[in-house]
DOTI-504457 format. One record per residue (C-alpha): chain; x, y, z; residue in one letter. Coordinates in Angstrom, 1 decimal. Example, Ala and Ser with C-alpha at 12.3 -4.5 7.8 and 13.67 -1.06 7.14 Angstrom:
% residues 2
{A {12.3 -4.5 7.8} A}
{A {13.7 -1.1 7.1} S}
% end
This chain:
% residues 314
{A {86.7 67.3 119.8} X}
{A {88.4 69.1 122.2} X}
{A {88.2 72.7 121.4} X}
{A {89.1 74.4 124.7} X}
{A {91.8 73.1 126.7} X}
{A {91.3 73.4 130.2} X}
{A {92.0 76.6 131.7} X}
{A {92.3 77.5 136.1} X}
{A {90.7 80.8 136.4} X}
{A {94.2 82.1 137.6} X}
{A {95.1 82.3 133.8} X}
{A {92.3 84.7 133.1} X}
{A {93.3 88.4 132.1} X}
{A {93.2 90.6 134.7} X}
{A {92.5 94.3 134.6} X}
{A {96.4 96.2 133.6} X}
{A {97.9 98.4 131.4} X}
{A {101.4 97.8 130.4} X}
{A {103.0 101.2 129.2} X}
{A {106.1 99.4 128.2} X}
{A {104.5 96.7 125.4} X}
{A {101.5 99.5 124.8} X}
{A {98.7 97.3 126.7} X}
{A {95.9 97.1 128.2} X}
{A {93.0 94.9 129.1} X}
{A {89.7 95.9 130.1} X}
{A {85.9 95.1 129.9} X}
{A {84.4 94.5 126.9} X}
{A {81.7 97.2 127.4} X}
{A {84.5 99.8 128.2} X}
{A {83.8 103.0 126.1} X}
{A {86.6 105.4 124.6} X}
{A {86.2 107.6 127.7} X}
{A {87.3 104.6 129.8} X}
{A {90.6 104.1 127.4} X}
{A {91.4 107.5 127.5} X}
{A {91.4 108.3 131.2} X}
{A {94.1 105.1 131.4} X}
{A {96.0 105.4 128.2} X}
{A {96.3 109.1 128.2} X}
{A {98.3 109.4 130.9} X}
{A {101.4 107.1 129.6} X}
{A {101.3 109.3 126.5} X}
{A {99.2 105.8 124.5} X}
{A {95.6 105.9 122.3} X}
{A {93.6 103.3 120.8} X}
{A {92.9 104.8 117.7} X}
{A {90.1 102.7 116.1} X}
{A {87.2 104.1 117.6} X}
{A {84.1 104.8 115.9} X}
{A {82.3 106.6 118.7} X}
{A {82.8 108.2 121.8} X}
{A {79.9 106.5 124.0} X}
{A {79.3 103.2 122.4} X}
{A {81.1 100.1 124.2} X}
{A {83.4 99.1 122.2} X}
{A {82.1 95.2 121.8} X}
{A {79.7 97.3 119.8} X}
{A {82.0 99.3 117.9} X}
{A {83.5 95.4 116.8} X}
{A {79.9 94.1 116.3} X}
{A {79.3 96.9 114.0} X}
{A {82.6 96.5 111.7} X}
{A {85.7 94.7 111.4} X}
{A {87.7 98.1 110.3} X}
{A {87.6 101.5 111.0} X}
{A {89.1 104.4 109.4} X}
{A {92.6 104.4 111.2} X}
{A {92.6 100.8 109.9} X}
{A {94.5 102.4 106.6} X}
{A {97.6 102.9 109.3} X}
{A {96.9 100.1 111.6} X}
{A {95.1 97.4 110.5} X}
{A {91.5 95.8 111.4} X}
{A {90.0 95.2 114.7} X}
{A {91.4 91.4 114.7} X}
{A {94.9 93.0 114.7} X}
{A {94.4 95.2 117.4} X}
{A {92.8 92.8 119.7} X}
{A {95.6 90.9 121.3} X}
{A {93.4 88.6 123.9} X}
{A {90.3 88.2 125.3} X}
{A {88.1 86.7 128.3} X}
{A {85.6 84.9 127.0} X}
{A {82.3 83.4 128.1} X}
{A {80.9 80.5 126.4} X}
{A {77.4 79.4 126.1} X}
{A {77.8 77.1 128.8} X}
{A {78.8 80.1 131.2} X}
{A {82.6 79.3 131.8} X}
{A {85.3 81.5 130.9} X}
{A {87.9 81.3 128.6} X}
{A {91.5 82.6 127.8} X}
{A {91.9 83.7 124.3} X}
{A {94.8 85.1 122.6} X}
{A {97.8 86.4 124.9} X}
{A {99.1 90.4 126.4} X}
{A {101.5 90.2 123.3} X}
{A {101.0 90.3 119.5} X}
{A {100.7 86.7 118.1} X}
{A {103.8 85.1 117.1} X}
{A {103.0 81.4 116.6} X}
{A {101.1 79.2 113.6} X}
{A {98.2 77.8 114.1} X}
{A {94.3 78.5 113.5} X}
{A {93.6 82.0 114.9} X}
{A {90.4 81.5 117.2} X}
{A {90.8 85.1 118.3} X}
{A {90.0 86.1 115.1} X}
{A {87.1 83.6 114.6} X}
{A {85.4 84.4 117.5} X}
{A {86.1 88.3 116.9} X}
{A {83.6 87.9 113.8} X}
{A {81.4 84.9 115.1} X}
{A {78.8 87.0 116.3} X}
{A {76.7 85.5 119.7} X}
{A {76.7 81.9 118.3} X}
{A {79.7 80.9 120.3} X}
{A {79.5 82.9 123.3} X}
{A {80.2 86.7 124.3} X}
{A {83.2 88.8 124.7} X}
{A {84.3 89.8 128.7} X}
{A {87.4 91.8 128.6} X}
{A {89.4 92.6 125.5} X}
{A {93.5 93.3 125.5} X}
{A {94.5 96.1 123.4} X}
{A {97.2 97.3 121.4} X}
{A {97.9 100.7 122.2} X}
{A {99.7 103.1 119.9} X}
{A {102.0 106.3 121.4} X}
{A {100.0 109.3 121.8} X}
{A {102.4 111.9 120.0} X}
{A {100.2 115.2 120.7} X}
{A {98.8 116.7 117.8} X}
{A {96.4 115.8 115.2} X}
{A {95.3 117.6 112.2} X}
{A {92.6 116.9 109.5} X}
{A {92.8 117.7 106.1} X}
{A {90.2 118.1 103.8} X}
{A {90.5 118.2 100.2} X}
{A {87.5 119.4 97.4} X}
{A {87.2 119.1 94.0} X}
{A {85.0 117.1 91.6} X}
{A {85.2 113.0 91.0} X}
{A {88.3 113.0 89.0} X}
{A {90.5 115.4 90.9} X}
{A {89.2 113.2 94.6} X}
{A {90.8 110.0 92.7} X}
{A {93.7 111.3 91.6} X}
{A {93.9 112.9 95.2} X}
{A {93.9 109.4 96.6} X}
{A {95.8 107.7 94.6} X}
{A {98.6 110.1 95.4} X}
{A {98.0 110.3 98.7} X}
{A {98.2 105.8 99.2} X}
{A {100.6 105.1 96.5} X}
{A {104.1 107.7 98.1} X}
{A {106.0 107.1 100.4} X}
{A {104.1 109.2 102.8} X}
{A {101.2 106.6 103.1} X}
{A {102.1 105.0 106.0} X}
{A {102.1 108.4 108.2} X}
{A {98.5 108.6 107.2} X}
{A {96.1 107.5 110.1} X}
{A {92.9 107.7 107.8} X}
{A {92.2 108.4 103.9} X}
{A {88.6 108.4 103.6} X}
{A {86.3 109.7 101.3} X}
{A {83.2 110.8 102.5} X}
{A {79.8 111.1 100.3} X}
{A {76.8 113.2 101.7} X}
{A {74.3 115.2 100.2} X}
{A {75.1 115.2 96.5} X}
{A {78.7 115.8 97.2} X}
{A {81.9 114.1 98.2} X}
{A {85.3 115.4 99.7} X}
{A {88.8 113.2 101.4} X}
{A {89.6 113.6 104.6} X}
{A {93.1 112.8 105.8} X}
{A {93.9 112.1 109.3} X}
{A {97.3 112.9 110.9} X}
{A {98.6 112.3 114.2} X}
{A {102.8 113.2 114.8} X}
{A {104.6 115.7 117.3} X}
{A {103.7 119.4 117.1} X}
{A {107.1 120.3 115.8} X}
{A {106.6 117.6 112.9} X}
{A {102.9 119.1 111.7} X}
{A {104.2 121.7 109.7} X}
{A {106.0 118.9 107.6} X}
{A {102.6 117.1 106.7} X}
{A {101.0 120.3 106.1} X}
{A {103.4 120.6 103.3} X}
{A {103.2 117.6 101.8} X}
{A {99.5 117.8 101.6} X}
{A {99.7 121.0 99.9} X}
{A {101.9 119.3 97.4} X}
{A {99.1 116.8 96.9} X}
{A {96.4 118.7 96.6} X}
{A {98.6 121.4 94.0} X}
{A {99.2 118.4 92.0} X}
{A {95.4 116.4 92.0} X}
{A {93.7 119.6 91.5} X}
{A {91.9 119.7 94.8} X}
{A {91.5 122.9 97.3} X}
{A {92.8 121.8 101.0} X}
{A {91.6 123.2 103.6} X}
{A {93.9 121.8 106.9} X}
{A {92.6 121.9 110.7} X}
{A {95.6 121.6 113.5} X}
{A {95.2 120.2 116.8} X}
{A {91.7 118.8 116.7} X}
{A {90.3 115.9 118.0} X}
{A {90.1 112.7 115.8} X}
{A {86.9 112.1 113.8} X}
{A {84.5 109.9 115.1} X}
{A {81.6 108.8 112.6} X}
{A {79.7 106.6 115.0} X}
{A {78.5 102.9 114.2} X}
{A {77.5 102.1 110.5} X}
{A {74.4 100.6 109.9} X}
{A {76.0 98.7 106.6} X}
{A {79.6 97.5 106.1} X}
{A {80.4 96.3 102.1} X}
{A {83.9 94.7 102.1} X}
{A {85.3 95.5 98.3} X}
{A {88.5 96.4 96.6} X}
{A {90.4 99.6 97.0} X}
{A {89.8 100.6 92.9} X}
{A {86.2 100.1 93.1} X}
{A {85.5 101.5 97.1} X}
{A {85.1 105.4 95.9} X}
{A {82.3 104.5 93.4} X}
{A {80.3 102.1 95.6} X}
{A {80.7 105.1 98.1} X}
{A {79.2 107.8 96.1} X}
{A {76.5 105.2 94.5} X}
{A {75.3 103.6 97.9} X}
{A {75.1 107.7 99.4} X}
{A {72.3 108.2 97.0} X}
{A {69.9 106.2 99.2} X}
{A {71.8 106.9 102.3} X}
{A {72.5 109.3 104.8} X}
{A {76.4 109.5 104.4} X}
{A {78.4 106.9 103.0} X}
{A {82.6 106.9 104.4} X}
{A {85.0 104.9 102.0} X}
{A {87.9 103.9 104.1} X}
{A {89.8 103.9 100.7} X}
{A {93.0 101.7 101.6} X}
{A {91.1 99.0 103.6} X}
{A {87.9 98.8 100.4} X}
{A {85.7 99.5 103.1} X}
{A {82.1 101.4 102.7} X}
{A {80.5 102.5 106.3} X}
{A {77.4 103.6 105.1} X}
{A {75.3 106.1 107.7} X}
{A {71.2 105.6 107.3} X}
{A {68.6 108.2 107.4} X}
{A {66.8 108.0 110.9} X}
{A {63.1 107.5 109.2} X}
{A {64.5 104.5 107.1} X}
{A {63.2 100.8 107.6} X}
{A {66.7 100.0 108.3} X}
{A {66.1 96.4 107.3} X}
{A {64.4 97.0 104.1} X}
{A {67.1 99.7 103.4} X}
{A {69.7 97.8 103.9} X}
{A {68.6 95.2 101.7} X}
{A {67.9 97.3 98.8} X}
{A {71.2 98.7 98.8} X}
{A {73.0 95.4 98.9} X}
{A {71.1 93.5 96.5} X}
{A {72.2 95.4 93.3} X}
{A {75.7 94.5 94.0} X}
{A {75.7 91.1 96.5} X}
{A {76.9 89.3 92.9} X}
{A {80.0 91.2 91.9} X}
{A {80.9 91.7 95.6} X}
{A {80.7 87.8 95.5} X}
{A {82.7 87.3 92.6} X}
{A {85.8 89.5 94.0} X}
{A {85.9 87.9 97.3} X}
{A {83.7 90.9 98.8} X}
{A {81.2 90.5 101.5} X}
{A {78.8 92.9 103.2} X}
{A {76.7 92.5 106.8} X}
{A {74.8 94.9 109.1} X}
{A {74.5 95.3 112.9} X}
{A {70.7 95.1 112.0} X}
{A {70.5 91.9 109.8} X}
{A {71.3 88.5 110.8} X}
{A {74.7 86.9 109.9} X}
{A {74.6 85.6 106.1} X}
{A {73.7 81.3 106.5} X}
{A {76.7 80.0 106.2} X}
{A {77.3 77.0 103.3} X}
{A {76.4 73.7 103.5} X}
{A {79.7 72.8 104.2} X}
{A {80.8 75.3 106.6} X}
{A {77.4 74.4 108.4} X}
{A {78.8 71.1 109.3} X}
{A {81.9 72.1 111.0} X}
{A {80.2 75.0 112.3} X}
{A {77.5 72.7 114.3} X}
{A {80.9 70.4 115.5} X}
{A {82.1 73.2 116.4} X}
{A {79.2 74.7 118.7} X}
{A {78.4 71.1 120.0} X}
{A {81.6 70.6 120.9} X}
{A {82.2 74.8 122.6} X}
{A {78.4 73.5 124.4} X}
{A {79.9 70.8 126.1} X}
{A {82.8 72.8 127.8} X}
% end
């Protein structure tokens, strides 16, 4: 089974940053102060980052999505190529410097969410976005119903796809939505408007922050994969016996936040169990950067172990 085809080491990614396409390739354990200091200066951002120290193969290990996800997609679509290093210790070229535009099985994509079983990330290529100079945050209040209907207006106009983030975020006893928007500074007043109109008609107080930095909630200790109706509830349920639960409300994402004097395993398992058989039923899964992977089935084991006997012999 040949898996890898064989690859000179000429066809490895090299360090660049193409400001044309909105590129760039660099290490794995690069942190967002390391994107910034190249991006910035062609006017690009990555905008899926979850912290502002943490190398960002950690920020992936963590969670496939993050809250700018709702604008542009999971990790796996931002992540254009990688070098990677297989058991054995050789290299590999994965993926290409432009976004994908053949058939075929997607081993970027694979290996992305494959954990260490199959090797390690090097250097990643990402898709930059254009840097447009000014983001605001707004915050809307009000009780359960008035956050849904917020939400629901605010992902079903035709405004949705401006949005970089619609979250909602449940902490102590309370929850609120947090929008993110990033446009030109002559365009800002525009959003502000519309997001007044919003919050007029769900019956929620906004309160609107202009030219701020973007929010970064730092790595979740629990990721629950579930649908966009049903994402809100889980939130303000799970945030019960957590420190702070985020919704991403688009993707059906909960990034749920532990409280520093939790067991994080035992935690984590007693949040997941009351609901590991509905989130099986709707195609729903969960995992956490301090559990090992869920064992696969027992017929996914068998292609898996062809798989890794075959990567082990390259």
């Amino acid at each position: 089974m040949n898996v890898f085809p064989p690859m000179l080491n000429e066809r490895l990614f090299v360090p660049f940053l193409d400001e044309v396409d909105g590129t760039l390739c660099l290490p794995a354990n690069a942190t967002a102060a390391d994107i910034h200091s190249q991006a910035r200066a062609h006017r690009l951002r990555f905008p899926l980052l979850l912290d502002e120290a943490k190398p960002l193969r950690e920020q992936l290990a963590a969670t496939t999505y993050a809250p700018a996800s709702c604008r542009f997609g999971p990790y796996c679509d931002n992540i254009l190529g990688m070098n990677w290093r297989l058991p054995s210790g050789r290299i590999a070229r994965i993926g290409e410097r432009v976004v994908k535009t053949t058939t075929g099985y997607d081993w970027l994509r694979f290996l992305l969410h494959s954990g260490s079983r199959y090797g390690e990330p090097v250097d990643y290529v990402l898709r930059l976005r254009p840097d447009c100079g000014c983001t605001a945050i707004a915050r809307f209040d009000g009780d359960t119903k008035a956050l849904r209907s917020c939400v629901s207006k605010l992902l079903h106009s035709g405004w949705m796809h401006w949005w970089d983030a619609v979250d909602c975020i449940a902490e102590d006893g309370a929850s609120f939505v947090r929008v993110v928007i990033h446009c030109v500074p002559e365009e800002a007043v525009i959003f502000g408007q519309q997001l007044e109109r919003v919050a007029a008609s769900s019956f929620t107080q906004l309160t609107l922050q202009n030219n701020v930095p973007p929010p970064l909630d730092g790595l979740p200790d629990l990721v629950i994969k579930t649908t966009p109706d049903r994402v809100m509830g889980l939130a303000a349920e799970l945030a019960q016996g957590a420190r702070r639960c985020v919704a991403l409300c688009y993707s059906g994402v909960v990034h749920v936040y532990m409280n520093e004097s939790d067991d994080l395993t035992e935690r984590t398992q007693a949040l997941v169990q009351p609901h590991a058989a509905e989130l099986h039923l709707i195609g729903g899964d969960w995992h956490s950067r301090w559990l090992p992977a869920t064992p696969p089935t027992i017929t996914e084991s068998a292609w898996l172990n062809t798989l890794e006997q075959a990567i082990h012999e390259h």
